[in-house]
C-alpha positions as CSV (number, residue, x, y, z in Angstrom):
1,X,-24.1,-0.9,4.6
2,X,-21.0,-2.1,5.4
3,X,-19.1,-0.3,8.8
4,X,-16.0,1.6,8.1
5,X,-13.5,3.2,10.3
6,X,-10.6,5.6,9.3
7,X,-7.3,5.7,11.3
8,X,-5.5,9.3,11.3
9,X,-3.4,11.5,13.7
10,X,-2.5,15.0,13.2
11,X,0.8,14.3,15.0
12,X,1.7,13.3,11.2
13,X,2.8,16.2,10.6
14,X,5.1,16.7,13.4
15,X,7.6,14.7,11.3
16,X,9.6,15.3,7.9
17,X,12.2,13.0,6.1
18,X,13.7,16.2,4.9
19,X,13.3,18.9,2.1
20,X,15.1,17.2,-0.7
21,X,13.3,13.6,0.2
22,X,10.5,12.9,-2.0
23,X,8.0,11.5,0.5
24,X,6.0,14.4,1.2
25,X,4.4,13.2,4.7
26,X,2.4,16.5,4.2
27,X,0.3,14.7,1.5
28,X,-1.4,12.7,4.1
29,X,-2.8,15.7,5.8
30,X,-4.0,16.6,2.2
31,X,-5.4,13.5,1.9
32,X,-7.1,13.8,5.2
33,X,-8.5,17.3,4.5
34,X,-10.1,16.5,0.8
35,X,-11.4,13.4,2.5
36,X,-13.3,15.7,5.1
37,X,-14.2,18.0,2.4
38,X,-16.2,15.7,0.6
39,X,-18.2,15.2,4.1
40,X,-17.0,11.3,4.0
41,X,-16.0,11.4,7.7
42,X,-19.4,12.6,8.8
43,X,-21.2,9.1,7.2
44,X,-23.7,7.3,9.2
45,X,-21.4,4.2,8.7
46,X,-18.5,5.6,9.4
47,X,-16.0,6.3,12.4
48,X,-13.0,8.2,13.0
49,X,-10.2,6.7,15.4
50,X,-7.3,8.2,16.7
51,X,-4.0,6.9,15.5
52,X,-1.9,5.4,18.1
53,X,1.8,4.2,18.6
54,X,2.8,0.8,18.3
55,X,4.5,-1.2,21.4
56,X,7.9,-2.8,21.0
57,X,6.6,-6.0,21.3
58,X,4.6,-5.2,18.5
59,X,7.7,-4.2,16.9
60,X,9.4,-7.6,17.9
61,X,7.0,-9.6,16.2
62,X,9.0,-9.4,12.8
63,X,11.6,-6.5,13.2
64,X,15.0,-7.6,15.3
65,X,15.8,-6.5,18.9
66,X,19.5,-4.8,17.0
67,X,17.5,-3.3,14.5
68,X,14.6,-1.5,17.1
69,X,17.8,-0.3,19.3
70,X,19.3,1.5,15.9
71,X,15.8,3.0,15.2
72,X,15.7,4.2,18.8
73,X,19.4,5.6,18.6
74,X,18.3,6.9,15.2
75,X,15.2,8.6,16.9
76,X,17.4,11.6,17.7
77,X,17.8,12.8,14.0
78,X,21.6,11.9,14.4
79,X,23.1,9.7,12.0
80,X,24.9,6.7,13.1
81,X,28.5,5.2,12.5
82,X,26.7,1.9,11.9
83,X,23.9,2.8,10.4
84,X,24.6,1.8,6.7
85,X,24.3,-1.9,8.6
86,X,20.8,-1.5,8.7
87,X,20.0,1.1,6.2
88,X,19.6,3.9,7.9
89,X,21.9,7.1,6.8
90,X,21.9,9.6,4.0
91,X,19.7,8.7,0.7
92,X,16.3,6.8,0.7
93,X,16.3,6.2,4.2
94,X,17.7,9.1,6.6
95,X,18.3,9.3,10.1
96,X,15.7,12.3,11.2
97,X,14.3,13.3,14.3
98,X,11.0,11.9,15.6
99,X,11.8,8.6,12.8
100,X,11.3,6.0,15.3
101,X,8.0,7.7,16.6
102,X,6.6,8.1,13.1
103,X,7.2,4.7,12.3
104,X,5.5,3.5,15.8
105,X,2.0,5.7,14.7
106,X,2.3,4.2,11.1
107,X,2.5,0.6,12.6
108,X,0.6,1.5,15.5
109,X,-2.5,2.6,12.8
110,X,-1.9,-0.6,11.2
111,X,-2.2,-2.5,14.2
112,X,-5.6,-1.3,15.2
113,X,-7.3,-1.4,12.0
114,X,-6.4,-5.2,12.1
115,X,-7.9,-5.5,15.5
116,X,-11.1,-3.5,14.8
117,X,-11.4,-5.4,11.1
118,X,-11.1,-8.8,13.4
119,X,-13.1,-8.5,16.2
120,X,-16.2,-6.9,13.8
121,X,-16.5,-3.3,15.2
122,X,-15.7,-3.1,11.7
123,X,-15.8,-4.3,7.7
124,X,-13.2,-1.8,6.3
125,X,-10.5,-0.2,7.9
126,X,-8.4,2.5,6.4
127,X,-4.7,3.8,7.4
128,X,-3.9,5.8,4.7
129,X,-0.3,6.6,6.5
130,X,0.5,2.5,6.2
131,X,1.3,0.3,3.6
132,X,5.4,0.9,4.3
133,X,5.9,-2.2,2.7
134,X,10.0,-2.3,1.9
135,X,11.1,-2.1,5.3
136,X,13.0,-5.8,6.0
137,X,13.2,-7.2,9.7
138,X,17.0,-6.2,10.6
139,X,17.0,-3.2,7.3
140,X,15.3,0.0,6.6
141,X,14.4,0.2,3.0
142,X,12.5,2.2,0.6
143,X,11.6,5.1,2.0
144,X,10.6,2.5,5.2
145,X,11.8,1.9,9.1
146,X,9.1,-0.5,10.4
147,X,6.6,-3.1,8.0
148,X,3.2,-1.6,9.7
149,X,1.9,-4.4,7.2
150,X,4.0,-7.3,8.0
151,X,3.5,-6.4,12.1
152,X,-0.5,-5.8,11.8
153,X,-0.9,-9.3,9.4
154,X,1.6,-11.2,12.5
155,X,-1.1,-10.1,14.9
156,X,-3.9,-11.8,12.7
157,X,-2.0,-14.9,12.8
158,X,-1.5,-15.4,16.4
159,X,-5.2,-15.2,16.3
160,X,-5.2,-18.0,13.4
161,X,-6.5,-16.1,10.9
162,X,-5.7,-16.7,7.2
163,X,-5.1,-13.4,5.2
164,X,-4.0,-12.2,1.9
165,X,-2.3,-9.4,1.3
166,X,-2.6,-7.4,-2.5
167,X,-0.5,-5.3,-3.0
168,X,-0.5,-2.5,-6.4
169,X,2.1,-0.5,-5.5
170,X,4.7,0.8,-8.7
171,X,7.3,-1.3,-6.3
172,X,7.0,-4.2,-5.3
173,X,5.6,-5.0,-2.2
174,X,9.2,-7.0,-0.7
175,X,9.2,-6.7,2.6
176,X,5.8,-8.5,3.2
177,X,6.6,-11.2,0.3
178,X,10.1,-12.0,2.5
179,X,8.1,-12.2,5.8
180,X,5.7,-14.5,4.8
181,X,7.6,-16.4,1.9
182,X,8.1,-19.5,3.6
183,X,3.9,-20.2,5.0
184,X,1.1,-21.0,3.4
185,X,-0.9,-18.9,6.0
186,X,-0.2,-16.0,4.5
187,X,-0.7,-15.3,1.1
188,X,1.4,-12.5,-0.7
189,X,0.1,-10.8,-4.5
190,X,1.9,-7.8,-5.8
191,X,1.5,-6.2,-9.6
192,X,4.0,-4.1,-9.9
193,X,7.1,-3.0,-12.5
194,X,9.0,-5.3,-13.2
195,X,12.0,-5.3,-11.0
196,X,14.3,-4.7,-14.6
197,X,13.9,-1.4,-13.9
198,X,12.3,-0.7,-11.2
199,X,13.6,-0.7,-7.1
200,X,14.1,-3.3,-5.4
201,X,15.0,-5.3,-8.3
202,X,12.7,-8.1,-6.6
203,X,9.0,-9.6,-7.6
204,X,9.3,-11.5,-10.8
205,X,6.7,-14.4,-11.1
206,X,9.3,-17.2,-10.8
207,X,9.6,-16.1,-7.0
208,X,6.5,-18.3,-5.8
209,X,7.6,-19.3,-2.2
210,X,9.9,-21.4,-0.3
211,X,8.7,-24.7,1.8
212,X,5.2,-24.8,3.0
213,X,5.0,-21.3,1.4
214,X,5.3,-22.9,-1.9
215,X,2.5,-21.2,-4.6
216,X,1.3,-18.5,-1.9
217,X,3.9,-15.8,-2.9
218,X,2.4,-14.1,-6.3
219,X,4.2,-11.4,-8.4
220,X,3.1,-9.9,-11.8
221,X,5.7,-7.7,-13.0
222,X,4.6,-5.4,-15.7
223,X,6.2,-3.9,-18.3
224,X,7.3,-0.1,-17.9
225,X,4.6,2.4,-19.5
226,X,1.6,0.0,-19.1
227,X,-1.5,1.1,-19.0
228,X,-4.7,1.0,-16.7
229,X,-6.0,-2.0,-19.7
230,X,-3.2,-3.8,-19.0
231,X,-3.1,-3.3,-15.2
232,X,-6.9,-4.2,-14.8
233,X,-6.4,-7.3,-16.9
234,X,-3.5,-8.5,-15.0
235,X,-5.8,-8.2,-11.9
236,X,-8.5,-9.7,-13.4
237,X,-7.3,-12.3,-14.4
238,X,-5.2,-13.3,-11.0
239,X,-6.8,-11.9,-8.1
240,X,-10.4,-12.9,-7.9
241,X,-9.3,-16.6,-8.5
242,X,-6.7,-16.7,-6.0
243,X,-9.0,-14.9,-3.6
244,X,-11.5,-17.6,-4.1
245,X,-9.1,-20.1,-3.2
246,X,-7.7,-19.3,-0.5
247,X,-10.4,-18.3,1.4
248,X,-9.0,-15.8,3.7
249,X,-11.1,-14.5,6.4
250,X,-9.5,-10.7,6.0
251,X,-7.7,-9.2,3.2
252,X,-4.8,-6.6,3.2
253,X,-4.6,-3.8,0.6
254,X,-1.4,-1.8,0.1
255,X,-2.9,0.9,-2.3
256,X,0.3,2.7,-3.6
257,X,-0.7,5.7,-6.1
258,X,3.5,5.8,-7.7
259,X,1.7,3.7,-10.7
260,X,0.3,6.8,-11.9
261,X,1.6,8.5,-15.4
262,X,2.4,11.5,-13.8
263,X,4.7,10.1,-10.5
264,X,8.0,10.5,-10.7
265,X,9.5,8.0,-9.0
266,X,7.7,5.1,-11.5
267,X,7.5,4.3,-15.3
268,X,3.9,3.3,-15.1
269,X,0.9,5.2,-17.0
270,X,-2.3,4.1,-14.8
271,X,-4.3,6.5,-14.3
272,X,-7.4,7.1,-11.2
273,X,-9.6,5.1,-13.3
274,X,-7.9,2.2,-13.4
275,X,-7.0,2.2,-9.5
276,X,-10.6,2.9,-8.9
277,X,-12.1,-0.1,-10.9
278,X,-9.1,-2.2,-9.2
279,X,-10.6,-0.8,-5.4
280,X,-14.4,-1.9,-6.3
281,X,-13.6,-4.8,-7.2
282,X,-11.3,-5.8,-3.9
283,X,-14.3,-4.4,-1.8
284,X,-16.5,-7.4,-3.6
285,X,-13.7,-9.6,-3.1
286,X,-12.6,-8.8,1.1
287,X,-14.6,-10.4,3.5
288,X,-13.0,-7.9,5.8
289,X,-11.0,-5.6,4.3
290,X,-7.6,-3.4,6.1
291,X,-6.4,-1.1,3.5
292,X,-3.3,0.5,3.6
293,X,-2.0,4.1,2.0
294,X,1.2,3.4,0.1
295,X,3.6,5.0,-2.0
296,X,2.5,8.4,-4.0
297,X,5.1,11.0,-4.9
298,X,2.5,13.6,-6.9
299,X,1.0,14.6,-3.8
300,X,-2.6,16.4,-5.8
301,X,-2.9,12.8,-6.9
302,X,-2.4,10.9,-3.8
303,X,-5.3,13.2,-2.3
304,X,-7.4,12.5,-4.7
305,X,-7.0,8.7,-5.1
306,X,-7.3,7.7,-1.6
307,X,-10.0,10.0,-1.1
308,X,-11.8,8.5,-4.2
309,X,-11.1,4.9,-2.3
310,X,-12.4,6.0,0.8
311,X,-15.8,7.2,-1.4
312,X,-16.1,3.6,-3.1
313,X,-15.4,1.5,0.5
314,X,-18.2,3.8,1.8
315,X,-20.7,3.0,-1.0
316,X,-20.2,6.9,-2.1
317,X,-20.4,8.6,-5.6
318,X,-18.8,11.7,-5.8
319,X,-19.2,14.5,-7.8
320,X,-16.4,15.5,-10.4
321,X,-15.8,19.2,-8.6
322,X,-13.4,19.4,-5.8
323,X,-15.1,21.6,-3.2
324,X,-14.4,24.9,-3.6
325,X,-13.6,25.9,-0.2
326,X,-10.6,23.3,-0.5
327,X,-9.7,24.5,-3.5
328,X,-9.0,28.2,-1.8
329,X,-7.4,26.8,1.1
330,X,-4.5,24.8,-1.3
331,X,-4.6,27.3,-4.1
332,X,-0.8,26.3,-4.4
333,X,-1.1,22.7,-3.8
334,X,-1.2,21.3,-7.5
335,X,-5.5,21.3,-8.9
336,X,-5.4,23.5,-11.4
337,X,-8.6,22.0,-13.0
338,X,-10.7,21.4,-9.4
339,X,-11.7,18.1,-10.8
340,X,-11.5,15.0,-9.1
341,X,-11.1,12.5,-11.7
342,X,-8.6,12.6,-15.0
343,X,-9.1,11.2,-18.4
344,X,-8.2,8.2,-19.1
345,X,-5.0,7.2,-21.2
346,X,-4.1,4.2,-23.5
347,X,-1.2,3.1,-24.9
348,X,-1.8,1.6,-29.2
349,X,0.4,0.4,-31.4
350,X,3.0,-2.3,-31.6
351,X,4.7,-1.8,-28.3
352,X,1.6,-2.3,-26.8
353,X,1.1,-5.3,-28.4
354,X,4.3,-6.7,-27.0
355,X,3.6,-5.1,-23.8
356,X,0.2,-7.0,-23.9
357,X,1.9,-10.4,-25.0
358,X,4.6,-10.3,-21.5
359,X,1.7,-9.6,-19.4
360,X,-0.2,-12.4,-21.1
361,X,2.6,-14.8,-20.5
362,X,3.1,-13.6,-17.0
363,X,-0.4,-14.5,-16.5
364,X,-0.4,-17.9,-17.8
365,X,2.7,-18.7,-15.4
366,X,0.7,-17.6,-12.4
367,X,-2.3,-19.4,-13.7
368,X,-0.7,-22.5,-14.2
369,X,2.0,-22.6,-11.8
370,X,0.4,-21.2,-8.6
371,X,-3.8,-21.3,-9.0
372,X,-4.2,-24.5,-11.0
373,X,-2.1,-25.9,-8.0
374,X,-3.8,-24.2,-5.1
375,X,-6.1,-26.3,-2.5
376,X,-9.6,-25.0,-2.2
């Protein structure tokens, strides 16, 4: 059985982007509690660790020395007369007290789970907080202040480790893709909505790299209102062969839940099924594995789905019936059934037929143009 660890701090919940912003950090605590409900933190294989803050140098590794000063001035809740310059202000990406701090434990979580996944303390490592993937080196973006991902993956490669990086996020995953767009060390895969209509307006398959990153940056945009059919056969059909390829010796997961029908910050209509299958099948894939949380805006859901991941990395089957003594303690929290799992959902009909024939041709670029080209 394969060793796990999961990364969490209560001091989470110390920190809020603000009542009208709709990441809910509370939904990690949910997440956390469902996941200790289901007795998956008690597992012979299994190990809790203590979430702790990144360093600047850390920090430094991607992010800009102007940029970490602005976050620290920006620490203080108190917006900034140049904080448009790097993002920071009123809208996606407010100035709120404790940001910087957050941001650090986010990263900092990131950072160990690389370390511990490394150095074989463990196989699977899980920060359900990380996975802030928009965040740019000198820009906040996207409901993100620091790239936990694009920090932890920089610490791999000092070490000389190869790693990819999958990302299934409703948006795609453009902060990591710009970090590593121009090496071949690092290879980048995001399925996500197509940037026609979906922020950042970034990840269409023509964007493949830059220099010796040529072929290692990999985007299949979907078409709004796909399904978890088209979604599974989109990874199918891409993943395991890049995977193969490359032959990284750990794999990065940023496991964003905003794909889901019901989100409402996405067009897609995935449902916990699909995500699930996609999970088992990166857990066959990873040689080591560092999965990271992601976006989620239906907070029931994002409880659910993470704790359903954390079930499959641990070799777990769960029953269908949330426990009942969760159930009473977040009677106003959004499970009005008490299950688990939700049916599944299909698009038929013609427009999923021409949905179906853009994610075929999408396929057949990456195939052609970036795995038929790939060294083993």
């Amino acid at each position: 059985m394969r060793k796990t660890v999961f990364l969490y701090t209560k001091e989470y919940q110390r920190f809020d982007y603000g009542p009208s912003h709709p990441l809910r950090i509370s939904r990690l605590a949910l997440a956390y509690e469902l996941i200790g409900a289901f007795g998956l933190l008690d597992l012979p294989n299994t190990c809790f660790i203590e979430a702790q803050r990144a360093s600047d140098a850390d920090v430094l590794s991607f992010h800009s020395r102007e940029y970490l000063d602005a976050l620290k001035e920006a620490n203080t809740g108190k917006d900034l007369l140049y904080g448009p310059f790097f993002g920071i202000g009123p809208g996606d990406n407010p100035a709120f007290e404790g940001l910087l701090d957050w941001s650090l434990l986010v990263a900092g979580a990131s950072l160990q789970a690389a370390s511990l996944v490394d150095g074989g303390e463990a196989d699977i490592a899980f920060n359900i907080a990380g996975g802030l993937h928009h965040a740019l080196a000198s820009r906040a973006s996207g409901f993100c202040y620091i790239n936990d991902a694009v920090v932890a993956i920089m610490s791999l490669l000092k070490k000389g480790r190869r790693v990819v990086y999958i990302d299934i996020d409703a948006h795609h995953g453009d902060g990591v893709q710009e970090a590593f767009y121009r090496t071949d060390r690092v290879l980048t895969i995001s399925i996500h909505e197509t940037g026609t209509m979906l922020f950042p307006g970034t990840g269409f398959e023509n964007e493949t790299g830059e220099g010796r990153g040529e072929g290692y940056s990999v985007n299949v945009p979907m078409p709004p209102y796909s399904d978890d059919e088209l979604f599974l056969y989109a990874f199918r059909e891409t993943v395991p062969a890049l995977i193969e390829r490359f032959r990284p010796d750990v794999v990065f997961t940023q496991l964003g839940v905003d794909s889901f029908r019901s989100d409402p910050l996405a067009h897609l209509n995935y449902t916990v099924n699909g995500f699930c299958e996609a999970v088992k099948m990166i857990k066959e894939l990873a040689p080591k594995w560092v999965a990271l949380g992601g976006g989620g805006y239906d907070i029931p859901n994002v409880a659910k789905a993470w704790t359903l991941a954390w079930a499959i990395m641990n070799g777990v089957e769960l029953p269908d019936a949330i426990p009942p003594d969760f159930l009473a303690r977040n009677a106003d929290a959004g499970f009005p059934d008490g299950r688990l799992r939700s049916e599944g959902y299909s698009i038929e009909g013609e427009r999923k037929e021409r949905m179906r024939e853009e994610v075929e041709r999408v396929v057949a670029f990456v195939k052609e143009k970036v795995i038929a080209k790939m060294v083993h």
